[in-house]
PyMOL Python script that loads the backbone (N, CA, C, O; Angstrom):
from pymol import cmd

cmd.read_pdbstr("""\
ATOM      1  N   UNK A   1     -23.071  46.976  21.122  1.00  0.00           N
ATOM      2  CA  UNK A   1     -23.484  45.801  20.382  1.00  0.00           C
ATOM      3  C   UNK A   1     -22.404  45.374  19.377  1.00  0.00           C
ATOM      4  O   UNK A   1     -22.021  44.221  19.181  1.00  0.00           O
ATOM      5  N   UNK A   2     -21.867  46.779  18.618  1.00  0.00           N
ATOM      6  CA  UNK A   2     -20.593  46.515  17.675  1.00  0.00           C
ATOM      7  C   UNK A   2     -19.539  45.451  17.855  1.00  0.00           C
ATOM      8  O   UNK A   2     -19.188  44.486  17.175  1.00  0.00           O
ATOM      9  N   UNK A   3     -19.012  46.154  19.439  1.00  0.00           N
ATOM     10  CA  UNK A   3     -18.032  45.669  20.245  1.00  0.00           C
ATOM     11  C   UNK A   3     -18.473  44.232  20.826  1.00  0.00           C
ATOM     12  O   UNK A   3     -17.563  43.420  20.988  1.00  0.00           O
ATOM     13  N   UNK A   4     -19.671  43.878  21.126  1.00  0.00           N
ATOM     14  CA  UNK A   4     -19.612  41.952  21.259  1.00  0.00           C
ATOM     15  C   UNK A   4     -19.338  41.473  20.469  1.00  0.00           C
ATOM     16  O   UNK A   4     -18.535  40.556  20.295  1.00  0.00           O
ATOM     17  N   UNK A   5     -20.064  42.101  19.731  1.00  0.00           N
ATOM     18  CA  UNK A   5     -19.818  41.318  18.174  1.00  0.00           C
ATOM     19  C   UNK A   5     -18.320  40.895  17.803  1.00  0.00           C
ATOM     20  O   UNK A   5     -17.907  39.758  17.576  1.00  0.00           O
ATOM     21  N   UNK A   6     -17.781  41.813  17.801  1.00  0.00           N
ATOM     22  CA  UNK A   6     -16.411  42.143  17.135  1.00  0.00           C
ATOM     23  C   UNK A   6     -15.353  41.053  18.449  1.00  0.00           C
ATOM     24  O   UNK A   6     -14.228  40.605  18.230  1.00  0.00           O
ATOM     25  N   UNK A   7     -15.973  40.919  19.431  1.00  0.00           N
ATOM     26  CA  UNK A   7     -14.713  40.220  20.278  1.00  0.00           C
ATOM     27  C   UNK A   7     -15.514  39.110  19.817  1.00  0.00           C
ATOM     28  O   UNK A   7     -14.791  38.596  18.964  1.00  0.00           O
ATOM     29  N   UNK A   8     -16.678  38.377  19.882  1.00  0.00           N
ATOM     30  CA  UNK A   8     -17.401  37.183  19.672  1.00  0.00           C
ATOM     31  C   UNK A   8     -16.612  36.395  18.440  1.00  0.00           C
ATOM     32  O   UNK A   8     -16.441  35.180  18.550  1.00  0.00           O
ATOM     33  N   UNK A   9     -16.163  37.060  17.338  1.00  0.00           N
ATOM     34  CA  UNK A   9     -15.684  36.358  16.234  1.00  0.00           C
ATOM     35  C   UNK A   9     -14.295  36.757  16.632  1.00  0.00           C
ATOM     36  O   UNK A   9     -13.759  36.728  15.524  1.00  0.00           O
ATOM     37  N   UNK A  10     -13.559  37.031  17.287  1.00  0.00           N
ATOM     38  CA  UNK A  10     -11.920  36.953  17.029  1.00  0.00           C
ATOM     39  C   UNK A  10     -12.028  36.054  18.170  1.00  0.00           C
ATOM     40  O   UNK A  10     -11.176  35.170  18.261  1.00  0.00           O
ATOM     41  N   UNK A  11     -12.924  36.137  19.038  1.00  0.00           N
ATOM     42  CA  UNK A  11     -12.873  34.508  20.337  1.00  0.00           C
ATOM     43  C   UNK A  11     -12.846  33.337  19.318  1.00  0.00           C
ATOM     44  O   UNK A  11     -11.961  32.481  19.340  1.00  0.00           O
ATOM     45  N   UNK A  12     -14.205  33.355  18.126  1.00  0.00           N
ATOM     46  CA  UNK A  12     -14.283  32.345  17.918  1.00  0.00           C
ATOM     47  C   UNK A  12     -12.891  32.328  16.601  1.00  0.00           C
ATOM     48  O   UNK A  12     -12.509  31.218  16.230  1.00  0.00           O
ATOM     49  N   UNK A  13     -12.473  33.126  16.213  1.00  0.00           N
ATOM     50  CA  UNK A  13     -11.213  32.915  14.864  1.00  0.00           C
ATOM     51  C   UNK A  13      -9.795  32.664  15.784  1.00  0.00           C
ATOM     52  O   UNK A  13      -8.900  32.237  15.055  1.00  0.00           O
ATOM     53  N   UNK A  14      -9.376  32.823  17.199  1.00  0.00           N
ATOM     54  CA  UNK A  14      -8.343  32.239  17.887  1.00  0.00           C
ATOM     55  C   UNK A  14      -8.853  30.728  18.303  1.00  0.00           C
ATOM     56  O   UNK A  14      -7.905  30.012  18.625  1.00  0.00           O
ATOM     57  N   UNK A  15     -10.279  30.014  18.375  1.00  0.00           N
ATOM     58  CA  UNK A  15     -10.422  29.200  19.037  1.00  0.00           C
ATOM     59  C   UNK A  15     -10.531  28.337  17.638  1.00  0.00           C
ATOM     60  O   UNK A  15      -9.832  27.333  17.772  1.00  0.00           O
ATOM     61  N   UNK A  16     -11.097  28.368  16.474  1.00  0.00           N
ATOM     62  CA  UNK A  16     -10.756  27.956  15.643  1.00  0.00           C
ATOM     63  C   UNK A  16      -8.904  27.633  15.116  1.00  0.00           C
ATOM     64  O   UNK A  16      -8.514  26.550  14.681  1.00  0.00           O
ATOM     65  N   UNK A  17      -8.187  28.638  15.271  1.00  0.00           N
ATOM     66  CA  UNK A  17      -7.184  28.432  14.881  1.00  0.00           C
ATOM     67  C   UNK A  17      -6.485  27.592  16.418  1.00  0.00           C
ATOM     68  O   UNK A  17      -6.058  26.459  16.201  1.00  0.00           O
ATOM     69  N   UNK A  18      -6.437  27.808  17.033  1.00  0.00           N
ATOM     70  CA  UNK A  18      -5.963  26.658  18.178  1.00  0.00           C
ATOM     71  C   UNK A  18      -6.291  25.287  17.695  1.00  0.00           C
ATOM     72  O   UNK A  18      -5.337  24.514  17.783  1.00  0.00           O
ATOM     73  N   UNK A  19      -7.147  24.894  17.316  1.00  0.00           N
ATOM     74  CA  UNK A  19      -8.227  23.254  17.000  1.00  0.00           C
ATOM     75  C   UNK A  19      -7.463  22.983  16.159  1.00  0.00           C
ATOM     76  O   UNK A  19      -7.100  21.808  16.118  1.00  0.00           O
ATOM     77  N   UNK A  20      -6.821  24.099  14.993  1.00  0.00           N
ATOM     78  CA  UNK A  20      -5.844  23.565  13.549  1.00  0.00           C
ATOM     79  C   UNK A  20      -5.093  23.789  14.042  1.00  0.00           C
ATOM     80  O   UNK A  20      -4.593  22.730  13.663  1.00  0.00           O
ATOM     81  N   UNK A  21      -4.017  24.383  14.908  1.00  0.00           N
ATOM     82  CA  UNK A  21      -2.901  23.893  15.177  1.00  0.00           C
ATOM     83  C   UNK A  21      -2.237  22.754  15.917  1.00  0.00           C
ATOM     84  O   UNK A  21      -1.055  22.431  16.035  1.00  0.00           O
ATOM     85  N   UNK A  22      -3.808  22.050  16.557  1.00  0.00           N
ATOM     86  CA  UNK A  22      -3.380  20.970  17.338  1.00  0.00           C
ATOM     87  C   UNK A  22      -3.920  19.977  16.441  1.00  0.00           C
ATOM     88  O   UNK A  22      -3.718  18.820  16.811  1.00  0.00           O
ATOM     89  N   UNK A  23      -4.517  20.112  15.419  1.00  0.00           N
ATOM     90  CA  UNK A  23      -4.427  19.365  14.418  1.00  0.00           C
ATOM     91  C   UNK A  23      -3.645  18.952  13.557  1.00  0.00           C
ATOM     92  O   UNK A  23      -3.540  17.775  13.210  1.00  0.00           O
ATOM     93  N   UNK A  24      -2.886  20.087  13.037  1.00  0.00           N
ATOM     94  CA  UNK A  24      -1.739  19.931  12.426  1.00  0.00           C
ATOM     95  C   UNK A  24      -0.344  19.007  13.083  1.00  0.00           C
ATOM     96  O   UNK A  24       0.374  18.117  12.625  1.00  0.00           O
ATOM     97  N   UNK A  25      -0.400  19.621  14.163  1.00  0.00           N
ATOM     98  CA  UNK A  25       0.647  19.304  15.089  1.00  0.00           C
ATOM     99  C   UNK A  25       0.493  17.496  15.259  1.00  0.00           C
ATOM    100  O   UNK A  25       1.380  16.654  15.116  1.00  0.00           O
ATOM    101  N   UNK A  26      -0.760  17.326  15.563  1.00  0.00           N
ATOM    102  CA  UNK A  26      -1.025  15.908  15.743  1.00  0.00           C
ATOM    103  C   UNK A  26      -0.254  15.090  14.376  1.00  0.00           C
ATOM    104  O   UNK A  26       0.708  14.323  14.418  1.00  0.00           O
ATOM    105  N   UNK A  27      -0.799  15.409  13.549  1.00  0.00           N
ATOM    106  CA  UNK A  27      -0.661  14.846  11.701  1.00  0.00           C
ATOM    107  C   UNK A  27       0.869  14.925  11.906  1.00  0.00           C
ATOM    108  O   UNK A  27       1.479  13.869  11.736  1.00  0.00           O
ATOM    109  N   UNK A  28       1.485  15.882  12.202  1.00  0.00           N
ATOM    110  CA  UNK A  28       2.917  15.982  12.202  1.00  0.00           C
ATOM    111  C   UNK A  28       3.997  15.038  13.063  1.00  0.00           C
ATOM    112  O   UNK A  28       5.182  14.799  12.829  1.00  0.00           O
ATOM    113  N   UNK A  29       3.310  14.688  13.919  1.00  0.00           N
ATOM    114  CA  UNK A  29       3.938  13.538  14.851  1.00  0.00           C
ATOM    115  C   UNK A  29       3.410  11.877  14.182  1.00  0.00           C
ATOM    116  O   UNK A  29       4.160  10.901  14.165  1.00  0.00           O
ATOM    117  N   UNK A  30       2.127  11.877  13.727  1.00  0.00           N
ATOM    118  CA  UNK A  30       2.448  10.728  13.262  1.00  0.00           C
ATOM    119  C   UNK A  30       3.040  10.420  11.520  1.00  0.00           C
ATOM    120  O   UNK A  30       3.095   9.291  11.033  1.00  0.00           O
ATOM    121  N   UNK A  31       3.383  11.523  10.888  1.00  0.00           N
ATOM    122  CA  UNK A  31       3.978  11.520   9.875  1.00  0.00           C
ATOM    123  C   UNK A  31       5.522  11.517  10.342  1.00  0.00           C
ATOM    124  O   UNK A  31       6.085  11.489   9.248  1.00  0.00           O
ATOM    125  N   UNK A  32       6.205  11.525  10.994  1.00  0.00           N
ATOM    126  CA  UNK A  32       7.288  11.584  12.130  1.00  0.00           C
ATOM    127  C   UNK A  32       7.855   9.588  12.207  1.00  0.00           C
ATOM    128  O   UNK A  32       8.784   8.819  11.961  1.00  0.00           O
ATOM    129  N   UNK A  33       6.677   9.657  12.652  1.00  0.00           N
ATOM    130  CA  UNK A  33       6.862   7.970  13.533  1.00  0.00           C
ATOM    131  C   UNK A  33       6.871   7.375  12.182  1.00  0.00           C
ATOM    132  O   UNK A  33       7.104   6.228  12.561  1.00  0.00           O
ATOM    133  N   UNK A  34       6.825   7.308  11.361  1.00  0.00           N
ATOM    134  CA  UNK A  34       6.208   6.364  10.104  1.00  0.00           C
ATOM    135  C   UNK A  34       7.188   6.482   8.886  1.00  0.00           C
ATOM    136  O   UNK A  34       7.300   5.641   7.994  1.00  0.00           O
ATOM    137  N   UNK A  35       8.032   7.916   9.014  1.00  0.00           N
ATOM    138  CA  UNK A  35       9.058   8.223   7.911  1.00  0.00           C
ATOM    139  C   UNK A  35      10.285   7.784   7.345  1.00  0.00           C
ATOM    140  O   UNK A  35      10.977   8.073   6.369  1.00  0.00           O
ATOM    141  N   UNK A  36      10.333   6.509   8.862  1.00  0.00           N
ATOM    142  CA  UNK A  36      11.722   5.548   8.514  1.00  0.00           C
ATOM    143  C   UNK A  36      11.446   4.564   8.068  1.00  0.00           C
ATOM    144  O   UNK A  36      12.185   3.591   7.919  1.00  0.00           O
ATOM    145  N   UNK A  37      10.364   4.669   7.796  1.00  0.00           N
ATOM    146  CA  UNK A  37       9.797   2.705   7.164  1.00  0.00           C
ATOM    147  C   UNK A  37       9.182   3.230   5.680  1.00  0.00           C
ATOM    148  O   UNK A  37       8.295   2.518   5.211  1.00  0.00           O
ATOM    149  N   UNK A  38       9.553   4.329   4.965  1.00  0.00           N
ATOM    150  CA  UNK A  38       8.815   4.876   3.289  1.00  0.00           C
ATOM    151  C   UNK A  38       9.972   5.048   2.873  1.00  0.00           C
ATOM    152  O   UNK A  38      10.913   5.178   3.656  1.00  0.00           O
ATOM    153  N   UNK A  39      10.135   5.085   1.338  1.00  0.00           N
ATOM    154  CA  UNK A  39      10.648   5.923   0.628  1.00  0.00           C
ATOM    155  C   UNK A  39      11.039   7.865   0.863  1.00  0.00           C
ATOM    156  O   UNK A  39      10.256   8.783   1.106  1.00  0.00           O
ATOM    157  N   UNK A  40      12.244   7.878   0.701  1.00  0.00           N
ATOM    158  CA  UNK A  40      12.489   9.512   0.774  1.00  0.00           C
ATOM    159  C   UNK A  40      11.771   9.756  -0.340  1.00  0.00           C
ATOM    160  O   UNK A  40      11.778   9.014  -1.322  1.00  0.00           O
ATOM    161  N   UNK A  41      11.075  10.879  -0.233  1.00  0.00           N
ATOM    162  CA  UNK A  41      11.542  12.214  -1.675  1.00  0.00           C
ATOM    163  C   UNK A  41      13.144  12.361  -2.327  1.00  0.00           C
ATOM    164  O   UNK A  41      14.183  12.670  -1.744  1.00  0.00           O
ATOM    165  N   UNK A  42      12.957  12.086  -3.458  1.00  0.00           N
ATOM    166  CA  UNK A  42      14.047  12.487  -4.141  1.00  0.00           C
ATOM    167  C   UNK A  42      14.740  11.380  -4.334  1.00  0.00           C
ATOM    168  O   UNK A  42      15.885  11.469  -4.777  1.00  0.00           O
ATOM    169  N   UNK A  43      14.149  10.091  -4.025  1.00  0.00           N
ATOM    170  CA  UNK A  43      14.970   8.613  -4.065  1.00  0.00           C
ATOM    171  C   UNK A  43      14.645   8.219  -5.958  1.00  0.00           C
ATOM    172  O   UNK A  43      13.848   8.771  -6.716  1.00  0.00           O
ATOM    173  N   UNK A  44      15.258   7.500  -6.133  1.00  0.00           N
ATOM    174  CA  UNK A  44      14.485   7.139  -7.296  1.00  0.00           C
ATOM    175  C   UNK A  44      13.861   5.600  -7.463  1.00  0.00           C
ATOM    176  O   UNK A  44      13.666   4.820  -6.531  1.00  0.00           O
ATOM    177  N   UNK A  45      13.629   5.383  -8.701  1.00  0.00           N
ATOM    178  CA  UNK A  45      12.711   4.246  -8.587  1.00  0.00           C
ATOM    179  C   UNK A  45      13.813   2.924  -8.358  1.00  0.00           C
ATOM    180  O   UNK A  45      13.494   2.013  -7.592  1.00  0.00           O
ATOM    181  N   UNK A  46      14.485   2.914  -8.731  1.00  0.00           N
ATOM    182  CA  UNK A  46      15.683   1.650  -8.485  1.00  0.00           C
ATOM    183  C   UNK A  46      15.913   1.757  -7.053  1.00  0.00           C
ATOM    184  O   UNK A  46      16.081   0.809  -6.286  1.00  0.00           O
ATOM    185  N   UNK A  47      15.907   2.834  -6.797  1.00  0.00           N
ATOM    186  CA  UNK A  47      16.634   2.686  -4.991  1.00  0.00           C
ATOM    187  C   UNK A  47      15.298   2.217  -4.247  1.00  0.00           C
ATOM    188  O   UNK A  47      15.454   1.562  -3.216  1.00  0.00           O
ATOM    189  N   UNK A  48      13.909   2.515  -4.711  1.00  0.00           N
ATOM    190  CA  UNK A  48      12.746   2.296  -4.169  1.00  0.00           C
ATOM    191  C   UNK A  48      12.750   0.806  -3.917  1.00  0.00           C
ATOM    192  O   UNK A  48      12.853   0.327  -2.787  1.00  0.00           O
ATOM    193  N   UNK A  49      12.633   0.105  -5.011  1.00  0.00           N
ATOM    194  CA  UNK A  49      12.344  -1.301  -5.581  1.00  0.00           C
ATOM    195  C   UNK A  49      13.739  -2.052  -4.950  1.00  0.00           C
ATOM    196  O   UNK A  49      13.610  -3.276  -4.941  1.00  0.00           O
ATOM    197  N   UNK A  50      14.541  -1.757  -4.626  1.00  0.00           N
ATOM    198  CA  UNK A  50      16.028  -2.235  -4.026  1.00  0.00           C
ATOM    199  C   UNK A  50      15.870  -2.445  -2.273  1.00  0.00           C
ATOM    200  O   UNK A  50      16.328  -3.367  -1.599  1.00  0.00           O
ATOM    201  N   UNK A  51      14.926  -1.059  -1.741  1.00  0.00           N
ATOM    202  CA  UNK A  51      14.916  -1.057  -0.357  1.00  0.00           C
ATOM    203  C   UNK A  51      13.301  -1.568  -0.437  1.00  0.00           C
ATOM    204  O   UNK A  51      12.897  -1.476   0.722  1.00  0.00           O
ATOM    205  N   UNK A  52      12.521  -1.921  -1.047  1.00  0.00           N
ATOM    206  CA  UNK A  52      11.136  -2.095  -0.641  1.00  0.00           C
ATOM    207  C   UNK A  52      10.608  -3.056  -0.846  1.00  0.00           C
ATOM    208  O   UNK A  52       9.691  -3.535  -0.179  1.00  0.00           O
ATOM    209  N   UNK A  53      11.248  -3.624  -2.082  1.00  0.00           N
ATOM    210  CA  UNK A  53      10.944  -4.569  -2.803  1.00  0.00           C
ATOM    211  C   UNK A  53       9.595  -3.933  -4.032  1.00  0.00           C
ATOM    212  O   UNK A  53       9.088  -2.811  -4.048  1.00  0.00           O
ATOM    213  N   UNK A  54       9.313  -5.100  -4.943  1.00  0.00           N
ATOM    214  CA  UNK A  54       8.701  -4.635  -5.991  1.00  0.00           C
ATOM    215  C   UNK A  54       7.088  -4.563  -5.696  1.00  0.00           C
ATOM    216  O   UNK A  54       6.405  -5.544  -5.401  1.00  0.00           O
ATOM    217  N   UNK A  55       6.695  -3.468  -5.806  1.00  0.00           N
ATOM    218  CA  UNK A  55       5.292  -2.571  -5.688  1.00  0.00           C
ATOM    219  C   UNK A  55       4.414  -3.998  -5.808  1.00  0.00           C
ATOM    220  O   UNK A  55       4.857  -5.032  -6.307  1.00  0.00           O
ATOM    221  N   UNK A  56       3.043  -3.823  -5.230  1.00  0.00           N
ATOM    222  CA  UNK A  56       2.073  -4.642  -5.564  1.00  0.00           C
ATOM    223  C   UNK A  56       1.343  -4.435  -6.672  1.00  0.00           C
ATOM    224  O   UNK A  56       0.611  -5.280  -7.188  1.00  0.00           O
ATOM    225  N   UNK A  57       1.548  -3.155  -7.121  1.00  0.00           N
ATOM    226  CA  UNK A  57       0.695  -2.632  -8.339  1.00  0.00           C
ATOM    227  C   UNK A  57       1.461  -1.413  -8.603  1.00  0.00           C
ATOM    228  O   UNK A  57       1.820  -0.677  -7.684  1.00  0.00           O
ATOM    229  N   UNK A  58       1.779  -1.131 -10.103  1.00  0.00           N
ATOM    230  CA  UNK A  58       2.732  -0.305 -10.953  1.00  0.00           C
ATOM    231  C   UNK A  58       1.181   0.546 -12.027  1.00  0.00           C
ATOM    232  O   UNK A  58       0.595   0.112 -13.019  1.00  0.00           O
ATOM    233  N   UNK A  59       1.044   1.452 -11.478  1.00  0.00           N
ATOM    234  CA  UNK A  59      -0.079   2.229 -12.352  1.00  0.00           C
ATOM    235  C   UNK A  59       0.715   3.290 -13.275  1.00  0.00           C
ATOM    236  O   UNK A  59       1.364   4.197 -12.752  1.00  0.00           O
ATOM    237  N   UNK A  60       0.631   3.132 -14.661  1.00  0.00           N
ATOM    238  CA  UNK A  60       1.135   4.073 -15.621  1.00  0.00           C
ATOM    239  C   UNK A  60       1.192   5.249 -15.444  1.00  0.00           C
ATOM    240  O   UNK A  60       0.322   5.791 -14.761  1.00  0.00           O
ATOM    241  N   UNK A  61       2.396   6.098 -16.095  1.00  0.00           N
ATOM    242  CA  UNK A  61       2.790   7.717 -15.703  1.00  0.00           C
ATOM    243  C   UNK A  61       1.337   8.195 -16.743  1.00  0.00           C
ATOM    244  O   UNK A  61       0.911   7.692 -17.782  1.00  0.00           O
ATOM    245  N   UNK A  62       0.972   9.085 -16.127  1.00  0.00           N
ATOM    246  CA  UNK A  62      -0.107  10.046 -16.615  1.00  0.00           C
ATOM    247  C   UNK A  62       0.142  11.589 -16.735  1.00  0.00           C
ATOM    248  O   UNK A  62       0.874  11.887 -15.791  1.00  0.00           O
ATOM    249  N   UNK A  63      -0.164  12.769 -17.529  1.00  0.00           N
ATOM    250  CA  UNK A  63       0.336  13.843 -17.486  1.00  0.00           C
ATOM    251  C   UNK A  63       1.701  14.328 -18.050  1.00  0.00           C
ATOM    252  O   UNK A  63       2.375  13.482 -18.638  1.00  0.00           O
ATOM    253  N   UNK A  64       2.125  15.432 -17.952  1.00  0.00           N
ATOM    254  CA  UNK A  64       3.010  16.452 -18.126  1.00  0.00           C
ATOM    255  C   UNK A  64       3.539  17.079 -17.231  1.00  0.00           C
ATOM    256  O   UNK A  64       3.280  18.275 -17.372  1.00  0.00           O
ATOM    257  N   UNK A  65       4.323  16.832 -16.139  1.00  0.00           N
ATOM    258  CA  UNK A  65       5.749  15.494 -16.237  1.00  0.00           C
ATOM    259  C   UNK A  65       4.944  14.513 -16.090  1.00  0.00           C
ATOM    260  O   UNK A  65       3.755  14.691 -15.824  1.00  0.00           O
ATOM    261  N   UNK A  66       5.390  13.541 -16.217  1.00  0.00           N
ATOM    262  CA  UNK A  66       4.622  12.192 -16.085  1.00  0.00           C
ATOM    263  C   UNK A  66       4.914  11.644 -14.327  1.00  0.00           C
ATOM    264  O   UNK A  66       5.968  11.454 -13.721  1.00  0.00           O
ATOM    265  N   UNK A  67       3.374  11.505 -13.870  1.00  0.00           N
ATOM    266  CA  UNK A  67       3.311  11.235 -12.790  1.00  0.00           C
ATOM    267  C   UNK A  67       3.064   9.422 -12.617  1.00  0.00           C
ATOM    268  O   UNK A  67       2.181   8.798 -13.205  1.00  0.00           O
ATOM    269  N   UNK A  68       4.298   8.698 -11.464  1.00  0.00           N
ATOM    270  CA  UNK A  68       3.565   7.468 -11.231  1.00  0.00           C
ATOM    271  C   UNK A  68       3.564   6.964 -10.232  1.00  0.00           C
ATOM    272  O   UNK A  68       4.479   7.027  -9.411  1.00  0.00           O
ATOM    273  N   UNK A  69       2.156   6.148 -10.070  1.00  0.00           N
ATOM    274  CA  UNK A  69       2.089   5.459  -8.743  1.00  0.00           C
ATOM    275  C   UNK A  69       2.652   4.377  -8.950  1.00  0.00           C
ATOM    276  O   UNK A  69       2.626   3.782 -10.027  1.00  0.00           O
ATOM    277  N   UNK A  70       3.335   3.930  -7.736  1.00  0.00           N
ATOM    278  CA  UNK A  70       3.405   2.640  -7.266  1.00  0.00           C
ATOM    279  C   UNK A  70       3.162   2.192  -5.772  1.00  0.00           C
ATOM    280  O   UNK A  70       3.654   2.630  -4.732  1.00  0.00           O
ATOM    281  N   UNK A  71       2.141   1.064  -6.016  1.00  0.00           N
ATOM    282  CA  UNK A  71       1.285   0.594  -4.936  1.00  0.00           C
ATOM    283  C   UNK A  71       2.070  -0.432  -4.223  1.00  0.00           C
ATOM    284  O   UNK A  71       2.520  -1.371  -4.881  1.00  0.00           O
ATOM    285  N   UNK A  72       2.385  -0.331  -2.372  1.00  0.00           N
ATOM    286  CA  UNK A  72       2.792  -0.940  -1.578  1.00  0.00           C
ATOM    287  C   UNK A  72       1.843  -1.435  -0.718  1.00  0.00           C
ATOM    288  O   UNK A  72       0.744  -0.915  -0.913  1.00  0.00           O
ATOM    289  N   UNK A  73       1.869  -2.380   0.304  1.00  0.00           N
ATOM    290  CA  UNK A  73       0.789  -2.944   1.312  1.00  0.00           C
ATOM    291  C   UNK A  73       1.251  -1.547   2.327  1.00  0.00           C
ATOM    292  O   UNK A  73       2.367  -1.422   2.830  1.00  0.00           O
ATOM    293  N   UNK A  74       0.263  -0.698   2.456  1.00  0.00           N
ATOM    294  CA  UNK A  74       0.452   0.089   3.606  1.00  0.00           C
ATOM    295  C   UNK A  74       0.912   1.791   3.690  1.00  0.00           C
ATOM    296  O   UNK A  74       0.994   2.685   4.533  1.00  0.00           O
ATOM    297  N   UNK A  75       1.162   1.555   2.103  1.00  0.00           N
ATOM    298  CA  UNK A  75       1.806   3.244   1.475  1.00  0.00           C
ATOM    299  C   UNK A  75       1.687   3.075   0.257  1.00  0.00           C
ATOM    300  O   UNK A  75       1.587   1.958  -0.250  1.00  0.00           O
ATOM    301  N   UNK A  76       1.680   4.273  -0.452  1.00  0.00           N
ATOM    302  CA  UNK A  76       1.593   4.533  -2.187  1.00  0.00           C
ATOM    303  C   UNK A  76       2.879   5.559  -2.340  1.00  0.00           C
ATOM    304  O   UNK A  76       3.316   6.304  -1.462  1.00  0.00           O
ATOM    305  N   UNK A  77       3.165   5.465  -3.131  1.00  0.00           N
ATOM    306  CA  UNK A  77       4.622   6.241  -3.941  1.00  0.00           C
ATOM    307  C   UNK A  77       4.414   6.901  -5.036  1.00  0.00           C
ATOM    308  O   UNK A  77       4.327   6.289  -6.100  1.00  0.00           O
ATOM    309  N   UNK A  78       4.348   7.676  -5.002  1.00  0.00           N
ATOM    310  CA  UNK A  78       4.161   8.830  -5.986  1.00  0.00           C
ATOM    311  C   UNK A  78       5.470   9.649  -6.587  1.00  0.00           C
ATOM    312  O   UNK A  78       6.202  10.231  -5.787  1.00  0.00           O
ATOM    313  N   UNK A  79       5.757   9.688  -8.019  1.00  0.00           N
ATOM    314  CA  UNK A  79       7.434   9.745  -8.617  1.00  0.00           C
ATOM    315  C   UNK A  79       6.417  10.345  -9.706  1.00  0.00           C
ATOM    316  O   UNK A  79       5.321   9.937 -10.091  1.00  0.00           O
ATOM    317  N   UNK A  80       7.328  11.670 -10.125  1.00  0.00           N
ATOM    318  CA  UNK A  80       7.800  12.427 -11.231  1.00  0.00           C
ATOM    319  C   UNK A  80       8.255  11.760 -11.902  1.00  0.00           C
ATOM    320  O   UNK A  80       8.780  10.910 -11.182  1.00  0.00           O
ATOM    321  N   UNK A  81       8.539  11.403 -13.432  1.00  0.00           N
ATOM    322  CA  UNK A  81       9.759  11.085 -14.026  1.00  0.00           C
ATOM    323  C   UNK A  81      10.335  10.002 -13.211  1.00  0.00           C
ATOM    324  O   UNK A  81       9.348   9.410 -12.776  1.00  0.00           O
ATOM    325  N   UNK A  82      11.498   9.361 -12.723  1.00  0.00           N
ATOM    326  CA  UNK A  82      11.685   8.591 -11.904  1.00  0.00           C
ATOM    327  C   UNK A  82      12.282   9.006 -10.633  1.00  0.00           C
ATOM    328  O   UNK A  82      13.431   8.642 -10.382  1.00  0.00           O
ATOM    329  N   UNK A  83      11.555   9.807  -9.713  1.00  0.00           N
ATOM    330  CA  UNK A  83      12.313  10.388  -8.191  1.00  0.00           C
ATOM    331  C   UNK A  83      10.639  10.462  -7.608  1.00  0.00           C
ATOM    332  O   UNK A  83       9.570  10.736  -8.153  1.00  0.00           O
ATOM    333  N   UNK A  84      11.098  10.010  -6.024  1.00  0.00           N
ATOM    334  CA  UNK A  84       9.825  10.190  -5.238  1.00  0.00           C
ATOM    335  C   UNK A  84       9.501  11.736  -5.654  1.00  0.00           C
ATOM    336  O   UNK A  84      10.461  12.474  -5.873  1.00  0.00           O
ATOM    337  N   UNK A  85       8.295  12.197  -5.757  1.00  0.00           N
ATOM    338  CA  UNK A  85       7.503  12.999  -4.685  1.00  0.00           C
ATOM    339  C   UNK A  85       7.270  12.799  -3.306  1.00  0.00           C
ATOM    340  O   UNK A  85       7.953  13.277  -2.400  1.00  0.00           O
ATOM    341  N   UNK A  86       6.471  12.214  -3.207  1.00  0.00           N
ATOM    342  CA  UNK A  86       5.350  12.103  -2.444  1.00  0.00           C
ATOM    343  C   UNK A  86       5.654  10.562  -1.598  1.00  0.00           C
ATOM    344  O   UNK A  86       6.372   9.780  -2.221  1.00  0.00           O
ATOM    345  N   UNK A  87       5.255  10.203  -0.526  1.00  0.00           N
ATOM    346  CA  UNK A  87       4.941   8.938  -0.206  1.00  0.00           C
ATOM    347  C   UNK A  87       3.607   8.722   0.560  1.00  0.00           C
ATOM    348  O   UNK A  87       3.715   9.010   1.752  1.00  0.00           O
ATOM    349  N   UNK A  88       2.366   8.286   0.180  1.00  0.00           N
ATOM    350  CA  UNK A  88       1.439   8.710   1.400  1.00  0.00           C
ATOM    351  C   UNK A  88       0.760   7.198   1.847  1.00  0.00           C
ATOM    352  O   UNK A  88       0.527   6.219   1.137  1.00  0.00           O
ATOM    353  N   UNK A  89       0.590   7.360   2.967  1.00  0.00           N
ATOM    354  CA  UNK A  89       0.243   5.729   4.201  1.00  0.00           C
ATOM    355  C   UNK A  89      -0.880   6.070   4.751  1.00  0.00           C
ATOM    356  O   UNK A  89      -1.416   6.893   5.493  1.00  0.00           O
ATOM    357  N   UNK A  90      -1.121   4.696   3.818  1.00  0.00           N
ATOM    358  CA  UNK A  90      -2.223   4.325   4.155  1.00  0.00           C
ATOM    359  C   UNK A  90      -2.912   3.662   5.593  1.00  0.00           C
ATOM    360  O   UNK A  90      -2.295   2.657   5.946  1.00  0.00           O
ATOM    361  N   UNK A  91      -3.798   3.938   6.283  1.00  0.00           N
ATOM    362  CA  UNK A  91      -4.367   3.248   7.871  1.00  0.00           C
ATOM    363  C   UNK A  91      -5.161   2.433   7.667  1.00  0.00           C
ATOM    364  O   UNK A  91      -5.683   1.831   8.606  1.00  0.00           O
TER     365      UNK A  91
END
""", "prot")
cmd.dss("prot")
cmd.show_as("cartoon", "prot")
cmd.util.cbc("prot")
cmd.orient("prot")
């Protein structure tokens, strides 16, 4: 009885982890297709506003470093101090 048991959950903890890796994998290809049309990480805000043109909406740095958004039709930009973090796109 031990022994069903015991294969029953490593069936189901490999079949679980298969589902997230083709999940992941998926997310990873379309973060792929989409990465030449954002802002890099590590760009700063002049090079942003130069290649993108100027944000639709500029939301104030908040926190310790100071974090800020700036709002595009289709992506948000997220900057430390003045250098990307983050860029995340919107569907």
């Amino acid at each position: 009885m031990l022994r069903k048991t015991l294969i029953g959950c490593a069936l189901a903890l490999v079949a679980a982890t298969t589902l997230g890796n083709t999940l992941l994998i998926d997310g990873i290809e379309v973060d792929q297709q989409s990465a030449s049309s954002r802002p890099k990480p590590g760009s700063t805000m002049t090079t942003v506003e130069a290649q993108f043109g100027a944000p639709t909406q500029r939301l104030p740095a908040v926190g310790e470093p100071p974090i800020t958004r700036w709002e595009y039709p289709g992506f948000t930009v997220v900057f430390e101090h003045d250098r990307v973090l983050h860029t995340v796109v919107r569907h």
